[in-house]
C-alpha positions as CSV (number, residue, x, y, z in Angstrom):
1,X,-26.0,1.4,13.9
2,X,-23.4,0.5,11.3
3,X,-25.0,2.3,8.4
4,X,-25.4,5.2,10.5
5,X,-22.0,5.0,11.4
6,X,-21.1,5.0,7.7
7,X,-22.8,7.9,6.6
8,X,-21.7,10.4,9.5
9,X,-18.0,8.8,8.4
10,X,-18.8,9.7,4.5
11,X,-20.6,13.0,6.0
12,X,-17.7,14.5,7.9
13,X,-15.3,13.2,5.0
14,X,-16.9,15.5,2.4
15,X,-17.1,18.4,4.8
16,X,-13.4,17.5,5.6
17,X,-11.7,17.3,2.1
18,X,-11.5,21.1,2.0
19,X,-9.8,21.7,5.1
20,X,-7.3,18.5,4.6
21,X,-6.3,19.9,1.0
22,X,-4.9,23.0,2.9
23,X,-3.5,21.4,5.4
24,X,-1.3,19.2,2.9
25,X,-0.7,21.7,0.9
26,X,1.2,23.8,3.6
27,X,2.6,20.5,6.3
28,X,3.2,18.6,2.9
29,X,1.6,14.8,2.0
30,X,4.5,13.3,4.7
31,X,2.8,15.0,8.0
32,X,-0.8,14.7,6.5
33,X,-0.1,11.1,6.1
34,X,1.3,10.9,9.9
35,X,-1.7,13.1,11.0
36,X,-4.7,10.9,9.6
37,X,-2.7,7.3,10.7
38,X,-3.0,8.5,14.3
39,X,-6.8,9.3,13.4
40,X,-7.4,5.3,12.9
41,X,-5.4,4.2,15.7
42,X,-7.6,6.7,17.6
43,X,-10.8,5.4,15.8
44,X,-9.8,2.0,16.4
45,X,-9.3,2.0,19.8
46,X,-13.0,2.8,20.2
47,X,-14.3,-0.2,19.4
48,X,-12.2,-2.3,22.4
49,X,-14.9,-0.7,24.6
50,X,-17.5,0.2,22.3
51,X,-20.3,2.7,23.5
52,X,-22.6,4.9,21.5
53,X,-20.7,8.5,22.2
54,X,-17.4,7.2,21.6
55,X,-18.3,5.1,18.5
56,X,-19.8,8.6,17.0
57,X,-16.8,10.3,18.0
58,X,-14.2,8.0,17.0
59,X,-16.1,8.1,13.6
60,X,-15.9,11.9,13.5
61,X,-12.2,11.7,14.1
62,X,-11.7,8.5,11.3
63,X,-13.6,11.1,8.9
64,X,-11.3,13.9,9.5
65,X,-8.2,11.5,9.4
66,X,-9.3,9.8,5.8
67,X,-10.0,12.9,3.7
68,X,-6.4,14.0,5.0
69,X,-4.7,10.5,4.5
70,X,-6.0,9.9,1.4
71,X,-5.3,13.2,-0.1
72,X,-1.8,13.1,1.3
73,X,-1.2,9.7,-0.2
74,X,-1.9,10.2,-4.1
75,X,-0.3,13.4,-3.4
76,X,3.3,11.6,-2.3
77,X,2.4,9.1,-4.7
78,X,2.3,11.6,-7.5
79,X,5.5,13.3,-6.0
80,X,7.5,10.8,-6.5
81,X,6.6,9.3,-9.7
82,X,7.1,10.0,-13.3
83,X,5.4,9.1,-16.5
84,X,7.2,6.1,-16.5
85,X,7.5,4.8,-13.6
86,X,3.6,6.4,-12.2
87,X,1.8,2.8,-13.2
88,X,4.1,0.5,-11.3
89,X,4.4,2.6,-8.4
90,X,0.4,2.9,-8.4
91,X,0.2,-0.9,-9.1
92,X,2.7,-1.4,-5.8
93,X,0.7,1.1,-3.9
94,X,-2.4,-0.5,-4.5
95,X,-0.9,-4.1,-3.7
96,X,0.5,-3.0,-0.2
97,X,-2.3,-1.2,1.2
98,X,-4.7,-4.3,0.4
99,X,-2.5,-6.5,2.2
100,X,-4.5,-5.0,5.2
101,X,-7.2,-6.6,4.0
102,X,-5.3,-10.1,4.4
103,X,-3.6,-10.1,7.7
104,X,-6.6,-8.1,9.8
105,X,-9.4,-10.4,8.1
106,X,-7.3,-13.6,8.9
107,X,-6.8,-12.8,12.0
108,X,-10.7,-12.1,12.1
109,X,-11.3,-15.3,10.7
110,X,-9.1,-17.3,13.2
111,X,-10.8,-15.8,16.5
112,X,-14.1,-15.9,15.1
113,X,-14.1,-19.6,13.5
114,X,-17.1,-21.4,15.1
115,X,-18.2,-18.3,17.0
116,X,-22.0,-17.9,16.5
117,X,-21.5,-14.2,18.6
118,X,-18.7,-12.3,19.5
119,X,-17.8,-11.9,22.9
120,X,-15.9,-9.2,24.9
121,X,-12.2,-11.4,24.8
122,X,-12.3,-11.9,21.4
123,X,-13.6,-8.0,21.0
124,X,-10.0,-7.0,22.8
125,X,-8.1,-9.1,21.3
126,X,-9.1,-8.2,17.7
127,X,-9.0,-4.6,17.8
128,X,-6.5,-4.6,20.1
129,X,-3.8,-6.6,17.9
130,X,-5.4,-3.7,15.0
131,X,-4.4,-0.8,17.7
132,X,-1.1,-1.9,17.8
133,X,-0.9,-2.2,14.1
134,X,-2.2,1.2,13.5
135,X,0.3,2.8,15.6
136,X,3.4,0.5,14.0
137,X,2.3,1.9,10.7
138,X,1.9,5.6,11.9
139,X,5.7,5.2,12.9
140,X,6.8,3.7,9.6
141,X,5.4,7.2,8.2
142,X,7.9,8.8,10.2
143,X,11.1,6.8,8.5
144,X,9.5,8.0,4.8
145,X,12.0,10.7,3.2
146,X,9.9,13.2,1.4
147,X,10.3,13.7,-1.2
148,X,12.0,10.6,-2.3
149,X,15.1,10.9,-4.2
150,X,14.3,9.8,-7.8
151,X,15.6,10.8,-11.2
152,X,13.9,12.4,-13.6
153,X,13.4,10.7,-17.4
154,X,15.1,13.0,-19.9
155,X,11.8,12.4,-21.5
156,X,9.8,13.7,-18.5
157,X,8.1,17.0,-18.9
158,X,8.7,19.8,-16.9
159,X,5.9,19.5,-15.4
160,X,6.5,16.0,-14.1
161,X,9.6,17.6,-12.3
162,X,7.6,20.0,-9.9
163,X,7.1,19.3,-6.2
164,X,3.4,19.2,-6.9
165,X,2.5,21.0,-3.5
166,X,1.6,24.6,-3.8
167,X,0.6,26.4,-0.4
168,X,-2.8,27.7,-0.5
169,X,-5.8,28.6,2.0
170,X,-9.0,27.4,2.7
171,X,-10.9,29.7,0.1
172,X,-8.1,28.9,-2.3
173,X,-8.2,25.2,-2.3
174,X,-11.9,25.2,-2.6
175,X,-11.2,28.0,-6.3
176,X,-9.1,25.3,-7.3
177,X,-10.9,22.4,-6.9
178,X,-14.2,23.9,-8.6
179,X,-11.8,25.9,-11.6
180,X,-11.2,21.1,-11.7
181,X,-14.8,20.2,-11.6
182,X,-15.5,22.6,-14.4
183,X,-13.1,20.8,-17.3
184,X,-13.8,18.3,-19.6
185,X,-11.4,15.5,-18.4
186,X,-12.9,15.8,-14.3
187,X,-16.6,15.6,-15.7
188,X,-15.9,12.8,-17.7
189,X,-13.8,11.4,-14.8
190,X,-16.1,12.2,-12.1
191,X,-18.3,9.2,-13.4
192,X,-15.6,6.6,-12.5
193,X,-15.4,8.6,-9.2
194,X,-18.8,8.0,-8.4
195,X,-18.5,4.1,-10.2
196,X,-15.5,3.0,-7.5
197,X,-17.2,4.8,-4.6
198,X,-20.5,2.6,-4.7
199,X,-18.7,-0.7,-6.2
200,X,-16.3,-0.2,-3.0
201,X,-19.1,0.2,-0.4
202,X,-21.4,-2.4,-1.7
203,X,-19.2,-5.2,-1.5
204,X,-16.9,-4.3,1.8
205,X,-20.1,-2.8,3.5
206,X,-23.0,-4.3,2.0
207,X,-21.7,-8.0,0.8
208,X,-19.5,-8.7,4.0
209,X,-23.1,-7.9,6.5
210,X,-25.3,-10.2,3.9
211,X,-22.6,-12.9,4.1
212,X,-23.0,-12.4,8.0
213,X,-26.8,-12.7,7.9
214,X,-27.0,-15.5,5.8
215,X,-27.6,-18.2,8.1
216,X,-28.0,-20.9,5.4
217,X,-24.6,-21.0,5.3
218,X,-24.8,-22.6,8.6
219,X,-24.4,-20.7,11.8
220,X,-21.2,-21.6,12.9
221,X,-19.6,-20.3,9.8
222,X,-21.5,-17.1,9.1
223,X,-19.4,-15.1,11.4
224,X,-15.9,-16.4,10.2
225,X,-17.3,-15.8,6.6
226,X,-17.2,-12.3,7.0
227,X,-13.4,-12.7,7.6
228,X,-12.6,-15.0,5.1
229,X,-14.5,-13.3,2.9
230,X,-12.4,-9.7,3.2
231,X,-8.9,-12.3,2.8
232,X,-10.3,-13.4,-0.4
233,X,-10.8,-9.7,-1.6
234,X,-7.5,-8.8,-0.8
235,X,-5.8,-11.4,-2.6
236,X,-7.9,-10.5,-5.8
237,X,-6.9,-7.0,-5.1
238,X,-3.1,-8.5,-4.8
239,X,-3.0,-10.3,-7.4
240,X,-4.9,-7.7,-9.8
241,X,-2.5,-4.8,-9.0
242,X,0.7,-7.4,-9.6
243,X,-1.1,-8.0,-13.4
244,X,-1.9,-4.8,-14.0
245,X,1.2,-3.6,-13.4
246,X,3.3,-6.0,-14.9
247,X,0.9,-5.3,-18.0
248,X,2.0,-1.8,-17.9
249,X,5.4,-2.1,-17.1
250,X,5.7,-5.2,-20.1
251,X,3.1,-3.4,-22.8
252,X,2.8,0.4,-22.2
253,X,1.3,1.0,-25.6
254,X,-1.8,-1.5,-24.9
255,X,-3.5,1.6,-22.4
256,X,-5.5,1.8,-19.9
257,X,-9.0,1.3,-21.3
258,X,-9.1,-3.1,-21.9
259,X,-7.9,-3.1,-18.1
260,X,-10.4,-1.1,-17.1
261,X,-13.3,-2.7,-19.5
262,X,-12.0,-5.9,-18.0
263,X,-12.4,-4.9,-14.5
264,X,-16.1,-4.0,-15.1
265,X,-16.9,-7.1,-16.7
266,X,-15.8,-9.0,-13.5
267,X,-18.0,-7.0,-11.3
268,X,-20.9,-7.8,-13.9
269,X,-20.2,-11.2,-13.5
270,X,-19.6,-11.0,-9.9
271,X,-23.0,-9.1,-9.1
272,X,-25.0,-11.2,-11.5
273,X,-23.6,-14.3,-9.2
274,X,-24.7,-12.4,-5.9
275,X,-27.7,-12.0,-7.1
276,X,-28.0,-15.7,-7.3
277,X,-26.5,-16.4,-4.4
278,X,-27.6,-14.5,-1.4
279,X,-31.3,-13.5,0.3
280,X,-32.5,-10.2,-1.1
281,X,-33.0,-9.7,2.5
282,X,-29.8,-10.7,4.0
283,X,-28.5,-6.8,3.9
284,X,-31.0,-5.9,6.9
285,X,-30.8,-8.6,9.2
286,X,-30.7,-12.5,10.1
287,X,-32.2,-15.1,7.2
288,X,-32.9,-18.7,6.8
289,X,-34.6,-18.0,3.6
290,X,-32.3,-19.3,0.2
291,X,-32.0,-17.5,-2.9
292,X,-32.6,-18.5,-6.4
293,X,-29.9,-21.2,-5.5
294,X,-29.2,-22.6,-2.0
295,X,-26.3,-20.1,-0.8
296,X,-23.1,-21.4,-1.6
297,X,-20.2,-21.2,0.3
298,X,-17.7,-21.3,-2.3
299,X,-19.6,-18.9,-4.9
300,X,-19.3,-16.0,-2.6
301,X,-15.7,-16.3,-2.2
302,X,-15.9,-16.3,-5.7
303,X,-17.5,-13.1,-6.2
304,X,-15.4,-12.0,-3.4
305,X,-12.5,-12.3,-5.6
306,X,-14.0,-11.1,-9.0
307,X,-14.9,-7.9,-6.5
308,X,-11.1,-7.3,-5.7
309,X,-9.6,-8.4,-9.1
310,X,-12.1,-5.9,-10.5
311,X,-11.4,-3.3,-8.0
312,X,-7.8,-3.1,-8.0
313,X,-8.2,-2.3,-12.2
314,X,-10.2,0.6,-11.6
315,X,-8.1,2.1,-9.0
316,X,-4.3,1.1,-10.2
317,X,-5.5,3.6,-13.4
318,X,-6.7,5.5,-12.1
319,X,-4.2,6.6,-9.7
320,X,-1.6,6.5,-12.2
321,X,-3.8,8.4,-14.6
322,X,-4.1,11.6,-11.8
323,X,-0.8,11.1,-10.6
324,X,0.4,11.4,-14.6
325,X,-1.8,14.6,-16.0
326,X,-1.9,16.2,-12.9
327,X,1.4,16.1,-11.6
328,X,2.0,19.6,-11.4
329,X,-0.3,19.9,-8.8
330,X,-2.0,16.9,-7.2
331,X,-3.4,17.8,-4.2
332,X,-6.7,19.2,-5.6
333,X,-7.4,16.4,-7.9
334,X,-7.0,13.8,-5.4
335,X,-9.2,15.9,-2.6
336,X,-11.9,15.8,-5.3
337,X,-12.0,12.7,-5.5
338,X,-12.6,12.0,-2.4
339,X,-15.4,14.5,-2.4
340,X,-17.1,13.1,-4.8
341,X,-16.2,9.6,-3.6
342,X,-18.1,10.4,-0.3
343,X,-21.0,12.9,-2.1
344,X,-21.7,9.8,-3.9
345,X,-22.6,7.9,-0.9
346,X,-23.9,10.1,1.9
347,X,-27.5,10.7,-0.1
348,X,-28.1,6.6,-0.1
349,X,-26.5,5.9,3.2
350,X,-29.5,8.3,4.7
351,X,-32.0,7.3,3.3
């Protein structure tokens, strides 16, 4: 059920990115922000008392909430940010939101350690404590001033110094994004798109169930791996946007491209050790078999990490590249991105 789950998520996302780049273009990135929070606390609260209707809907909801949270974030990202200040503040962006990965997976792993099942207290008590954190964060929205004061580089271009939120309908916002898709720059681009979308999904979708069903890791630790396996991805996503951005703040003229080379190389590595390292048929349910090694504990937090360092190099750029060039006006560029994001998946999740 949670494939399924996962492509009517991806499914309603792409049919949703249209509408949600209209509606932050006319409430602005603040209220879409606010608007698609209250979506996940919604979402979550369907899993303290999980049943099949309200999982589906409570995924329908999450979709429509993401394609307008994510769209309003690199849009208020953008906003206020400036050529030279748009890689740290992506860097710092990325940091923060992956420290959700670290307090929601320790928790995980703490109420989960030498569970072989999870039962109905532990079930409240988990996404309950994430309920509570949802709504905390949809209220910390509230205190952001938008847009922020900032001052603009004398060597900023005018461009840079635009609100970077134009109103526009439905019809409009779709014009614009295809008069995007069209260019050079987004084709080229649209490859890394569809590169972070699959890289993403395989290891917090994919990975974290084979870790699960990999029973020769003993069964009293399977469950809690899952957990401690999401920590160890956040602090490599931690730790690789702190790098990144101290590399960008310390040598701007080294570029993007040997950070983003070098995150590819550790998801090479880090697949090449999966495939070592866990059942080929651990994605689709319980195993006892071994891989070409006996699974190790301590090599899949391993690639756990290489996945986040890695991760956090592609997207740090990239959200500083799109926040940079198009300044001006973000919100279409960041709403095809997540269409393409989700268009990437949706075709692999249903089959």
């Amino acid at each position: 059920m949670g494939y399924n789950l996962l492509a009517v998520l991806n499914g309603v996302i792409a049919g949703s990115v249209w509408i949600s780049q209209t509606i932050v273009s006319n409430i602005g990135p603040k209220n879409g922000m606010l608007i698609g929070a209250i979506c996940y606390a919604i979402f979550v609260s369907a899993f303290i008392r999980p049943l099949k209707g309200t999982l589906y809907a409570g995924t329908i909801i999450l979709g429509l909430g993401q394609a307008l949270l994510w769209t309003s974030e690199g849009t208020f990202l953008s906003i206020n940010s400036d050529p030279e200040t748009i890689g740290r503040n992506s860097a710092l962006f990325w940091a923060l939101y992956q420290t959700s990965l670290l307090w929601g997976n320790l928790f995980f792993f703490y109420k989960l350690h030498g569970h072989e099942t999870i039962d109905s207290t532990d079930r409240y008590w988990i996404f309950g404590a994430l309920l509570v954190l949802a709504i905390l964060g949809a209220l910390v929205i509230l205190l952001l001033k938008y847009p922020l004061p900032k001052t603009i580089s004398p060597t900023a271009s005018i461009a840079s110094q635009d609100e970077g939120v134009k109103s526009r309908s439905i019809l409009e916002s779709i014009a614009s994004s295809f008069r995007l898709i069209k260019t050079k720059r987004i084709l080229l681009l649209s490859w890394t798109f569809m590169y972070i979308a699959l890289e993403q999904t395989f290891w917090s979708n994919v990975y974290d169930s084979s870790l699960g069903y990999t029973k020769a890791f003993g069964t009293t630790v399977t469950q809690s791996l899952v957990g401690l396996s999401g920590v160890v991805v956040g602090i490599g996503e931690i730790l690789g946007s702190i790098t990144f951005g101290f590399l960008d703040a310390r040598f701007p003229r080294m570029g993007r491209d040997p950070i983003i080379i070098s995150g590819f190389l550790l998801h090479v590595l880090a697949i090449f050790f999966v495939f070592l390292n866990i059942p080929n048929d651990a994605p689709l349910g319980d195993t006892f078999t071994d891989a070409y090694i006996r699974p190790n504990f301590y090599l899949a937090l391993l690639c756990s990490a290489l996945f986040g360092f890695g991760d956090s190099a592609f997207n740090t750029q990239l959200y500083s590249f799109l926040g940079e060039v198009y300044v001006a006006d973000s919100v279409p560029v960041f709403a095809l991105f997540q269409f393409i994001w989700v268009l990437t998946l949706v075709p692999r999740q249903v089959t």
